[in-house]
LUMZA-637244 format. One record per residue (C-alpha): residue number from 1; x, z, y; residue in three letters. Coordinates in Angstrom, 3 decimals. Layout:
N
+------+----------+----------+----------+------+
| loti |     east |       up |    north | guro |
+------+----------+----------+----------+------+
|  NUM |        X |        Z |        Y |  ALA |
...
+------+----------+----------+----------+------+
This chain:
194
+------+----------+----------+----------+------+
| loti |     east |       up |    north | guro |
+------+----------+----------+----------+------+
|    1 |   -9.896 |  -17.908 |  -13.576 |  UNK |
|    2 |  -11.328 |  -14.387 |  -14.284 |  UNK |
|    3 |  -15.230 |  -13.663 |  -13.358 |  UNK |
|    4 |  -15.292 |   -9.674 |  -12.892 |  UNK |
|    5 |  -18.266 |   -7.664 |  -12.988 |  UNK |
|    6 |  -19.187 |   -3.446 |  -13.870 |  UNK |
|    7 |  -20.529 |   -4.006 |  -16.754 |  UNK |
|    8 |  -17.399 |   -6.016 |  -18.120 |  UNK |
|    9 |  -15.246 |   -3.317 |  -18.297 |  UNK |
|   10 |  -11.605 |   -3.612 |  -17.314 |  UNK |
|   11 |   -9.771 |   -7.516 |  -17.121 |  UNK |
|   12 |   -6.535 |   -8.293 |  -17.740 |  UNK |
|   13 |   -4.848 |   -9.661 |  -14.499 |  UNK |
|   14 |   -2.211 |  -11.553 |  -16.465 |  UNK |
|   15 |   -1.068 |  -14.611 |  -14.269 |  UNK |
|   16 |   -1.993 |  -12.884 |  -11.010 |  UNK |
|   17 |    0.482 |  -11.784 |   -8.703 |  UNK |
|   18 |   -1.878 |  -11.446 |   -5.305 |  UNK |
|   19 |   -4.628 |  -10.009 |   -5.364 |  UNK |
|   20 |   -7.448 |  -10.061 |   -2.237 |  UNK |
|   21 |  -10.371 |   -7.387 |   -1.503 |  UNK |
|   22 |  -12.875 |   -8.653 |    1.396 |  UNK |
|   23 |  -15.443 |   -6.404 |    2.821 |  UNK |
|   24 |  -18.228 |   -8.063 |    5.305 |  UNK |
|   25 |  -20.985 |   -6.928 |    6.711 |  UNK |
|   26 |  -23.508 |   -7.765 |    9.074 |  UNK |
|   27 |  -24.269 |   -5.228 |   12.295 |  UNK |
|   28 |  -28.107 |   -4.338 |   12.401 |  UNK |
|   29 |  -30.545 |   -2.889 |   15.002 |  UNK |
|   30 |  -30.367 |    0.497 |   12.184 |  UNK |
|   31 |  -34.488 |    1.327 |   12.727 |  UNK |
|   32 |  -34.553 |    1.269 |   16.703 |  UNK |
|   33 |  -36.342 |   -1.059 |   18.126 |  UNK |
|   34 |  -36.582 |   -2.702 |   21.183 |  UNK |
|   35 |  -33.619 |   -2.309 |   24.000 |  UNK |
|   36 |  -31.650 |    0.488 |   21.653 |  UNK |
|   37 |  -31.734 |   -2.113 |   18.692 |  UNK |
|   38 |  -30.483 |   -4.742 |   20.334 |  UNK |
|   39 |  -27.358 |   -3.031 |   21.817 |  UNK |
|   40 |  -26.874 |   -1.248 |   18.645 |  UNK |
|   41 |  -26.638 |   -5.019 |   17.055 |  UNK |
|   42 |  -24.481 |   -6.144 |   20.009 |  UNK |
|   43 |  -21.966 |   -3.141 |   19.506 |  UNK |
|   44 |  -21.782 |   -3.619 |   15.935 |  UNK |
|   45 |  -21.203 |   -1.123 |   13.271 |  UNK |
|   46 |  -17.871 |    0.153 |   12.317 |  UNK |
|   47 |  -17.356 |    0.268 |    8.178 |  UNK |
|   48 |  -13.967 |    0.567 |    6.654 |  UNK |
|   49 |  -11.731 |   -1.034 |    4.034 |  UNK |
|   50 |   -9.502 |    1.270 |    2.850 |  UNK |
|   51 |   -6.961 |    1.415 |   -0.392 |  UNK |
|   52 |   -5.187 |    4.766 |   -1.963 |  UNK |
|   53 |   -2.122 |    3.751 |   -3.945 |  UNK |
|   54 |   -1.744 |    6.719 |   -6.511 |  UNK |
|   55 |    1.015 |    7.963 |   -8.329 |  UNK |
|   56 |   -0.821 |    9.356 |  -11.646 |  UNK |
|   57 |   -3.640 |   11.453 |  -10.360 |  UNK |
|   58 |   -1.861 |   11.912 |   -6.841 |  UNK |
|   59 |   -2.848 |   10.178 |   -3.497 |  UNK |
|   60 |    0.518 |    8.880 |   -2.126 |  UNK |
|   61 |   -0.177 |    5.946 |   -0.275 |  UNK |
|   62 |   -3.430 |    4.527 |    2.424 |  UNK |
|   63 |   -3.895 |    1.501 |    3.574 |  UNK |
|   64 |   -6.219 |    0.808 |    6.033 |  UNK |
|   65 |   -7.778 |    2.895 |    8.937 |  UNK |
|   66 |   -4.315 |    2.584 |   11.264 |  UNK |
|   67 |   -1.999 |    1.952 |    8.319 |  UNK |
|   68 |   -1.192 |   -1.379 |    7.570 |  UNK |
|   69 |    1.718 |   -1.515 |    5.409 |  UNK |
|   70 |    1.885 |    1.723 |    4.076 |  UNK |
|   71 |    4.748 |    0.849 |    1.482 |  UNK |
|   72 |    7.224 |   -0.760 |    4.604 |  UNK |
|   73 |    7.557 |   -3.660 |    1.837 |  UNK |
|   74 |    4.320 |   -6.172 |    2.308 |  UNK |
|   75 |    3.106 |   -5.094 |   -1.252 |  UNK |
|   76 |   -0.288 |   -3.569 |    0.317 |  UNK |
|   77 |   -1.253 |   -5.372 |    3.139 |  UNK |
|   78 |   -4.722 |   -4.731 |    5.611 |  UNK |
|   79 |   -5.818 |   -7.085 |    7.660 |  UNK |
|   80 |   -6.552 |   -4.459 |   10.399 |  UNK |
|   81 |   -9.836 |   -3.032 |   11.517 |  UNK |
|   82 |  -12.834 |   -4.353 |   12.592 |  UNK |
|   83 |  -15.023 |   -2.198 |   14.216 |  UNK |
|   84 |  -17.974 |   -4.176 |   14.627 |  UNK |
|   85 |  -18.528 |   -6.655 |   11.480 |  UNK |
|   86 |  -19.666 |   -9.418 |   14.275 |  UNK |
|   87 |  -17.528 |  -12.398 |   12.414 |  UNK |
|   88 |  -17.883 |  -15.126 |    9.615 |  UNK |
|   89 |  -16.660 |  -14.107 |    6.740 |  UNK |
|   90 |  -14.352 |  -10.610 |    5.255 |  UNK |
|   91 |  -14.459 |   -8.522 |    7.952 |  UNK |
|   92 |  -11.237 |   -6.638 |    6.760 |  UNK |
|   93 |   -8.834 |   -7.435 |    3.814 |  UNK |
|   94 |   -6.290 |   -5.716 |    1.542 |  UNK |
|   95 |   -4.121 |   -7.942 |   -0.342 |  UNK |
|   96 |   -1.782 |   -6.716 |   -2.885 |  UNK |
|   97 |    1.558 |   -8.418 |   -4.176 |  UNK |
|   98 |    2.136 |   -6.746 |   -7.509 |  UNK |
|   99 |    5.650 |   -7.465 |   -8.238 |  UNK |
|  100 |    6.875 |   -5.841 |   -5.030 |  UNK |
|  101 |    4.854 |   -2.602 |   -5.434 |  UNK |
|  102 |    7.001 |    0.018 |   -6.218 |  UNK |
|  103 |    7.084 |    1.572 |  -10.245 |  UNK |
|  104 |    5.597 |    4.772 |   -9.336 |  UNK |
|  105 |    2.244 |    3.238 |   -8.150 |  UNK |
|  106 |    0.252 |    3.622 |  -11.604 |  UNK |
|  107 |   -3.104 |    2.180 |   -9.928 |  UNK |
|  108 |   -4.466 |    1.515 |   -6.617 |  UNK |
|  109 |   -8.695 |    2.550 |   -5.861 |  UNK |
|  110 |   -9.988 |    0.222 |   -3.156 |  UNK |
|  111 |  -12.468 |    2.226 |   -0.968 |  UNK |
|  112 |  -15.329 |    1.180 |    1.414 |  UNK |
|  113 |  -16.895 |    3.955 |    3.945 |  UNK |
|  114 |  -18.455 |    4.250 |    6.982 |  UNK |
|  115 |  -15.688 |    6.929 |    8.276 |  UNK |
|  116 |  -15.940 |    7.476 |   11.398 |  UNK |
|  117 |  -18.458 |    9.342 |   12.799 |  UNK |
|  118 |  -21.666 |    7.990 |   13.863 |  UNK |
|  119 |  -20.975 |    4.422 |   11.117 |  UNK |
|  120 |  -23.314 |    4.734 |    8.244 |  UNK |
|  121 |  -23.926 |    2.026 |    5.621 |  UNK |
|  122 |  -27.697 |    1.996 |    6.770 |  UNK |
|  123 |  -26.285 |    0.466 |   10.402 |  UNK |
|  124 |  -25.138 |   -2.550 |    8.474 |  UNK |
|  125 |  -26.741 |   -5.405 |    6.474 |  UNK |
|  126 |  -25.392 |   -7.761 |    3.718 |  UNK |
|  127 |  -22.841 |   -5.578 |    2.554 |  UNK |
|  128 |  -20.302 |   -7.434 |    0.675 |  UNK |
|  129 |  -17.103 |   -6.599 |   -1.217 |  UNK |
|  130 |  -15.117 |   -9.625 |   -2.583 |  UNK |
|  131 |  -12.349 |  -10.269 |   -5.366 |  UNK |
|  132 |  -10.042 |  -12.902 |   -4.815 |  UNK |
|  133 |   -7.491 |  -14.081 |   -6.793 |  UNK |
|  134 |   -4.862 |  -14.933 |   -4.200 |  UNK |
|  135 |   -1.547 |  -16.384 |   -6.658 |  UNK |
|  136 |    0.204 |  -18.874 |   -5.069 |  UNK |
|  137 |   -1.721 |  -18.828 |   -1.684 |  UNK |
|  138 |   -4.903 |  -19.621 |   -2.936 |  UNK |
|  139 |   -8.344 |  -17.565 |   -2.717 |  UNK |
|  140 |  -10.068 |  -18.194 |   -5.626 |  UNK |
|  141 |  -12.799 |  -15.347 |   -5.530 |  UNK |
|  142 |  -13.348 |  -13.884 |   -8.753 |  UNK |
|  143 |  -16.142 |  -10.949 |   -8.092 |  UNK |
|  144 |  -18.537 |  -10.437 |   -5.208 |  UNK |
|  145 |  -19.936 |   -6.737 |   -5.657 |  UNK |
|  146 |  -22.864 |   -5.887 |   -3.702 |  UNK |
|  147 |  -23.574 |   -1.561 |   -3.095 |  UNK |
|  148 |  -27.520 |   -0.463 |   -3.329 |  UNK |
|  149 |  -29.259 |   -0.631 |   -0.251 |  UNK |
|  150 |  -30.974 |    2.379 |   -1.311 |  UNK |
|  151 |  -28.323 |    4.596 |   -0.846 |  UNK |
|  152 |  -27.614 |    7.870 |    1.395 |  UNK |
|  153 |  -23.574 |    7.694 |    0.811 |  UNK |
|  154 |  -21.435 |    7.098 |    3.273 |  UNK |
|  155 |  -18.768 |    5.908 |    0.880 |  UNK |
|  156 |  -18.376 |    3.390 |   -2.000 |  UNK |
|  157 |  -15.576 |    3.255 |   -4.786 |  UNK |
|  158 |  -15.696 |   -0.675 |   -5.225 |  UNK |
|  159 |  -12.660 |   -1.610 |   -7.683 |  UNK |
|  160 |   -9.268 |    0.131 |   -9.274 |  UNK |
|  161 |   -6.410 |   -1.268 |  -10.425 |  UNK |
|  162 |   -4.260 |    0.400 |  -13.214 |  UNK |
|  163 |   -0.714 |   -0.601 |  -13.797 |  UNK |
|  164 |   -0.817 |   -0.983 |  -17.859 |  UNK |
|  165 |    2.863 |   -1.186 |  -19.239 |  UNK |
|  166 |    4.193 |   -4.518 |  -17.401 |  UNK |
|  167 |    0.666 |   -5.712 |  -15.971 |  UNK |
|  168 |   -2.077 |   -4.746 |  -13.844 |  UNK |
|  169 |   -6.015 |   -4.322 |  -15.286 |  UNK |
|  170 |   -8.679 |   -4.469 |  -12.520 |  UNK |
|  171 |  -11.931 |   -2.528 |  -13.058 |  UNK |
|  172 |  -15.055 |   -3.103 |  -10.841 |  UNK |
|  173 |  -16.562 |    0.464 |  -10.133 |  UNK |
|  174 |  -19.566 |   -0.602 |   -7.417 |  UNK |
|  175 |  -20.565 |    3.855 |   -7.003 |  UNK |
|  176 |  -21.394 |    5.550 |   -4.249 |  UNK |
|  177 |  -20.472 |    8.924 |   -2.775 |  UNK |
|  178 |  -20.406 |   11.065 |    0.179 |  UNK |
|  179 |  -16.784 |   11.591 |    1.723 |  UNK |
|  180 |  -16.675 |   13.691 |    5.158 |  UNK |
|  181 |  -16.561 |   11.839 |    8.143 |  UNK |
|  182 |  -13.403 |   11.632 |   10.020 |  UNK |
|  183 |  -11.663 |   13.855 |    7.169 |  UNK |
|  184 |   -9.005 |   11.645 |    5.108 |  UNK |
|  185 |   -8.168 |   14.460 |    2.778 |  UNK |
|  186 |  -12.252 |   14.432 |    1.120 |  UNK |
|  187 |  -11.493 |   10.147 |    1.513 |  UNK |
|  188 |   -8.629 |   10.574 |   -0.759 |  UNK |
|  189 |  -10.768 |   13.192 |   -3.320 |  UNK |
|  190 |  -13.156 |   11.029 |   -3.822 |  UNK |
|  191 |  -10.423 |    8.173 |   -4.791 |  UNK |
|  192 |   -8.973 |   10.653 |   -6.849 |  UNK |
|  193 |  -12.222 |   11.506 |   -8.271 |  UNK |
|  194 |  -12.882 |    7.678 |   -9.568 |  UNK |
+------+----------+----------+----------+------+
């Protein structure tokens, strides 16, 4: 088993061939009280796992948003999206099967951002990103990265994985940044950009 954090730089994934990202959350009242926080609570708040499978330094593939198996092959998989965070546990998921992705995907960036317009981080609670080891059909989790609570961003770069010769290195990244609402082009510069 593999324990991942920032500050340990890049680990070898050796003897992993699935590999989980979780993101959960918990919907807040944001700062309204009253009436207007509770139904802001009730409808939820709308945050988004999302991975960019790059080719060198190009974007070619997303998963996530409304694209679930952007390869047609079941090598990136999302779970779908959940536009409220009301739930136990990851809220969304993106599991990748490295063997099956294809040779020109040099590294995939895994992505959380409150996208659409009118999600922010600050509508949410607990924020929660987790690595799991899934080999073999197991989820042994491996990382759980937690973003500042003191941030403006709308957008967090949480992990990267970089094909290296035969094998796959995962890095934790945990940084925020501000991507455009509703604009997948600035989502995919500021993958590009990690």
């Amino acid at each position: 088993m593999i324990t991942l954090t920032k500050e340990d730089g890049p680990a070898d994934l050796d003897g992993v061939t699935h590999l989980s990202i979780g993101a959960s959350w918990d919907p807040t009242t944001g700062s309204s009280g009253g009436l207007m926080g509770k139904l802001r609570q009730k409808v939820g708040t709308d945050l988004d796992l999302i991975a960019v499978a790059m080719q060198g330094t190009d974007p070619v593939r997303l998963a996530g948003l409304d694209s679930l198996d952007p390869l047609g092959n079941g090598s990136l998989i999302h779970s779908g999206d959940n536009q409220t965070g009301h739930g136990d546990g990851d809220d969304e998921t993106i599991t990748v099967e490295f063997a099956r992705l294809p040779p020109n995907i040099t590294s995939i960036v895994f992505i959380a951002a409150a996208y659409k317009k009118r999600s922010a981080f600050q509508n949410a609670r607990n924020i929660s990103f987790k690595v799991y080891d899934a080999t073999g059909g197991s989820s042994q989790q491996v990382a759980d990265i937690w973003p500042s609570l003191l941030t403006n961003d709308n957008g967090c770069a949480v992990a990267k994985a970089v094909r290296v010769g035969a094998g796959w290195k995962l890095q934790v990244i945990n940084e925020t940044g501000k991507i455009k609402q509703g604009d997948e082009r600035d989502l995919m510069r500021f993958a590009v950009s990690r």
